[in-house]
C-alpha positions in Angstrom: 0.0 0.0 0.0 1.6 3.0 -1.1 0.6 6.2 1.6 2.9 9.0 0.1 -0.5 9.9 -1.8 -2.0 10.9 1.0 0.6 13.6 1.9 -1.0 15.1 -1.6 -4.0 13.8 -1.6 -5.0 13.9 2.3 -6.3 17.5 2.8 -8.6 16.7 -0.7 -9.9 13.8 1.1 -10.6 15.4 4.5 -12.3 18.2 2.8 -14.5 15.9 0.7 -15.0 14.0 4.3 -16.2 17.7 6.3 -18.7 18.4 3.3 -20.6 14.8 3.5 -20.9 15.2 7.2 -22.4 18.4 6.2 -24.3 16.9 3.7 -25.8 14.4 5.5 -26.5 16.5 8.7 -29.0 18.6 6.9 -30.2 15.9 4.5 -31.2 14.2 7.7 -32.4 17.3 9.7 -34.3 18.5 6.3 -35.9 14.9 5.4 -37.0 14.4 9.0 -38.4 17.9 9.2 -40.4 17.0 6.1 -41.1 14.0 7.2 -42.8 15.1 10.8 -45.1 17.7 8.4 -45.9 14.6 6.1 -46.9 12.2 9.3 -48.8 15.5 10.9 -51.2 15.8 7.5 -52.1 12.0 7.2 -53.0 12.3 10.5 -55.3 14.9 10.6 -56.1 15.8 6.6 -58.6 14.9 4.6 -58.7 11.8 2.4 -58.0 13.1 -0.2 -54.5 14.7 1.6 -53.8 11.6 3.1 -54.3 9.3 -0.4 -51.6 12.3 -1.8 -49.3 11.5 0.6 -49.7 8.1 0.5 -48.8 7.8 -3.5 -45.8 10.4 -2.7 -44.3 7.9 -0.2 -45.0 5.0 -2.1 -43.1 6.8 -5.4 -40.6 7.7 -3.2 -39.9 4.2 -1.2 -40.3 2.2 -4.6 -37.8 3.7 -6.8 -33.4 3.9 -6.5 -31.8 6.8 -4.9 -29.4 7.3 -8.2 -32.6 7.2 -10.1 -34.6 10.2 -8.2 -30.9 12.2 -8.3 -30.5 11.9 -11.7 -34.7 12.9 -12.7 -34.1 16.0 -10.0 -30.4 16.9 -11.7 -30.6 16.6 -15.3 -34.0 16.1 -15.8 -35.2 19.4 -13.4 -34.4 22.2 -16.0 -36.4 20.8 -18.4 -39.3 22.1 -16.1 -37.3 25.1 -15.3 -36.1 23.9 -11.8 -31.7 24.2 -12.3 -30.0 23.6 -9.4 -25.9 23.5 -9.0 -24.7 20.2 -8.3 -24.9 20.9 -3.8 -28.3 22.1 -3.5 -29.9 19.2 -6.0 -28.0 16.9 -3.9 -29.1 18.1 -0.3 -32.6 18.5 -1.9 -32.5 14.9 -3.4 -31.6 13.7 0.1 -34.4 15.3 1.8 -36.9 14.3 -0.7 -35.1 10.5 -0.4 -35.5 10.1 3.5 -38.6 12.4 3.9 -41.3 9.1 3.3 -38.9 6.9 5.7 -39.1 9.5 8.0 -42.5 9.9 7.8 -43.1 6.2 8.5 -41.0 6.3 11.2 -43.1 9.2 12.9 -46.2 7.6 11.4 -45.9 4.9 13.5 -44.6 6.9 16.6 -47.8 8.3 16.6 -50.1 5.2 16.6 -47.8 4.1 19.9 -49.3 7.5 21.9 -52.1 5.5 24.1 -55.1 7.2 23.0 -55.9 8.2 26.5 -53.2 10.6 26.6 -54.8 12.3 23.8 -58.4 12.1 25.5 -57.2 13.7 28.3 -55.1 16.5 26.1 -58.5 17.2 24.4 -60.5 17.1 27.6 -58.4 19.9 29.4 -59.1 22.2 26.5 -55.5 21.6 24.2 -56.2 22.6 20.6 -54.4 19.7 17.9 -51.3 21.9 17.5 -50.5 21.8 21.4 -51.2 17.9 21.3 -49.1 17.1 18.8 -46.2 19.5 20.2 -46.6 18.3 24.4 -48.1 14.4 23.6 -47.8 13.1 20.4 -43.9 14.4 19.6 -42.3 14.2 23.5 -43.5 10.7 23.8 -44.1 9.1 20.2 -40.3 10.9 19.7 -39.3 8.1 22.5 -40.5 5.0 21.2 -39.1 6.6 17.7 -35.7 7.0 18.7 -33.7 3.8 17.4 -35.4 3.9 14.2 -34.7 7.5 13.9 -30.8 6.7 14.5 -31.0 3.7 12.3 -32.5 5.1 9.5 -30.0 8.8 9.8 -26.9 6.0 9.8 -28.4 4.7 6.4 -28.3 7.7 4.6 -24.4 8.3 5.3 -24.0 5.7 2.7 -26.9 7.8 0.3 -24.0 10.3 0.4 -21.8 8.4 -2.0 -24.4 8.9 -4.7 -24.2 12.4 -4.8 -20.7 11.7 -6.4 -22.5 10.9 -9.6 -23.5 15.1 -10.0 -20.0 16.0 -9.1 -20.6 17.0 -5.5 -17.2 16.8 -4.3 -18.1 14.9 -1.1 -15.4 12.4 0.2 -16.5 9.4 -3.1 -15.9 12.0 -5.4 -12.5 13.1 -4.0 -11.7 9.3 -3.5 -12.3 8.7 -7.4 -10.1 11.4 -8.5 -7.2 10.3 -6.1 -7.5 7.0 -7.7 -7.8 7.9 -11.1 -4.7 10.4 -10.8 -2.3 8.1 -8.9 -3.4 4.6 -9.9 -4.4 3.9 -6.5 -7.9 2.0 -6.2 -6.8 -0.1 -3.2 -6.0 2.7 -0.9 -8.0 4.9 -2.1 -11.4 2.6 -1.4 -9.8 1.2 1.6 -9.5 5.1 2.7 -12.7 5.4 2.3 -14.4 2.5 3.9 -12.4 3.6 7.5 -13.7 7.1 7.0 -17.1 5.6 6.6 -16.7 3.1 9.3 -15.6 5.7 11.8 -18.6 8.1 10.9 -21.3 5.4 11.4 -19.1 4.5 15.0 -19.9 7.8 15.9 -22.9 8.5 15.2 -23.9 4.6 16.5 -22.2 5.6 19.6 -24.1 9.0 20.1 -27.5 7.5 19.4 -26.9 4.9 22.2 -25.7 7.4 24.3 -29.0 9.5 23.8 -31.0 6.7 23.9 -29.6 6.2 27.7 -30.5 9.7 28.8 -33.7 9.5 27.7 -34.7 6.1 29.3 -32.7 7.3 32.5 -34.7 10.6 32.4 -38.1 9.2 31.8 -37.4 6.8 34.8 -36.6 9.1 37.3 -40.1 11.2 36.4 -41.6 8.1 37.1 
């Protein structure tokens, strides 16, 4: 394994690594956001919003990442929606995790016993307090590994935004390799920056997971 490349090559690779941390941390925060508005209006829209939403999950859940990236990309200015390569791909990864997300919160929300809610309703709360002091505080607990799980997924998404040129961490990875020859390290590279991303975040997720079991036991 040859590592003189990475005295020329390193600070390429650590800057491709700082922008998909950054693109995954708003991907995430974005699709989740999107994702809570999404569960919020099944819940209490019409049919008709909820059938909508339904067919927009379904779309999205049914068909490949690359595909939706390359329809948003190259085929978006043909409806007059052009985007540089970093904005289609933090807005493909919002749109990508904002139906898992939704599920995820979906479900969150059937675990609320219903008595919780009766008694919100019976004190006077309107919907938009219940959802914000019952159905979010303790759906959000039940919620929490999925949450992680599924935010840990879409690091790997990341890679795929590559294919538009965003110069995250793949990106930076193909063009050391393709310069110097290098394929072995250069994958190797980055499957430990990968690897030490998901630790991280696996770690921090257990961690919160803790203090929010430890918390809800000592209220009790």
């Amino acid at each position: 394994m040859d590592l003189s490349i990475f005295t020329e090559y390193g600070p390429r690779l650590l800057a491709g690594f700082r922008l998909t941390i950054i693109c995954w941390l708003l991907g995430t925060v974005f699709g989740a956001a999107l994702g809570l508005l999404i569960a919020v209006a099944q819940r209490y829209g019409g049919r008709s919003v909820r059938w909508a939403l339904q067919t927009y999950i379904e779309l999205i859940r049914g068909t490949p990442f690359l595909v939706q990236l390359f329809l948003l990309y190259y085929g978006g200015p043909m409806i007059g929606l052009r985007l540089d390569p970093l904005p289609a791909g933090l807005l493909g990864l919002t749109i990508y995790g904002s139906p898992y997300f939704a599920e995820i919160f979906r479900s969150a929300f059937r675990a609320v016993p219903p008595g919780l809610i009766e008694a919100g309703r019976a004190i006077g709360m309107t919907e938009l307090a219940i959802v914000r002091r019952i159905l979010l505080p303790v759906g959000l607990v039940s919620a929490l590994p999925a949450l992680i799980n599924f935010s840990i997924i879409l690091t790997k998404e990341t890679v795929i935004l590559s294919i538009i040129t965003v110069p995250e961490i793949m990106y930076q990875t193909q063009y050391m390799a393709t310069m110097t020859f290098t394929f072995l390290e250069g994958y190797f590279t980055l499957a430990l920056f990968f690897w030490a991303f998901v630790e991280v975040i696996s770690r921090l997720g257990r961690r919160l997971e803790r203090r929010i079991t430890r918390h809800l036991i000592e209220r009790t």
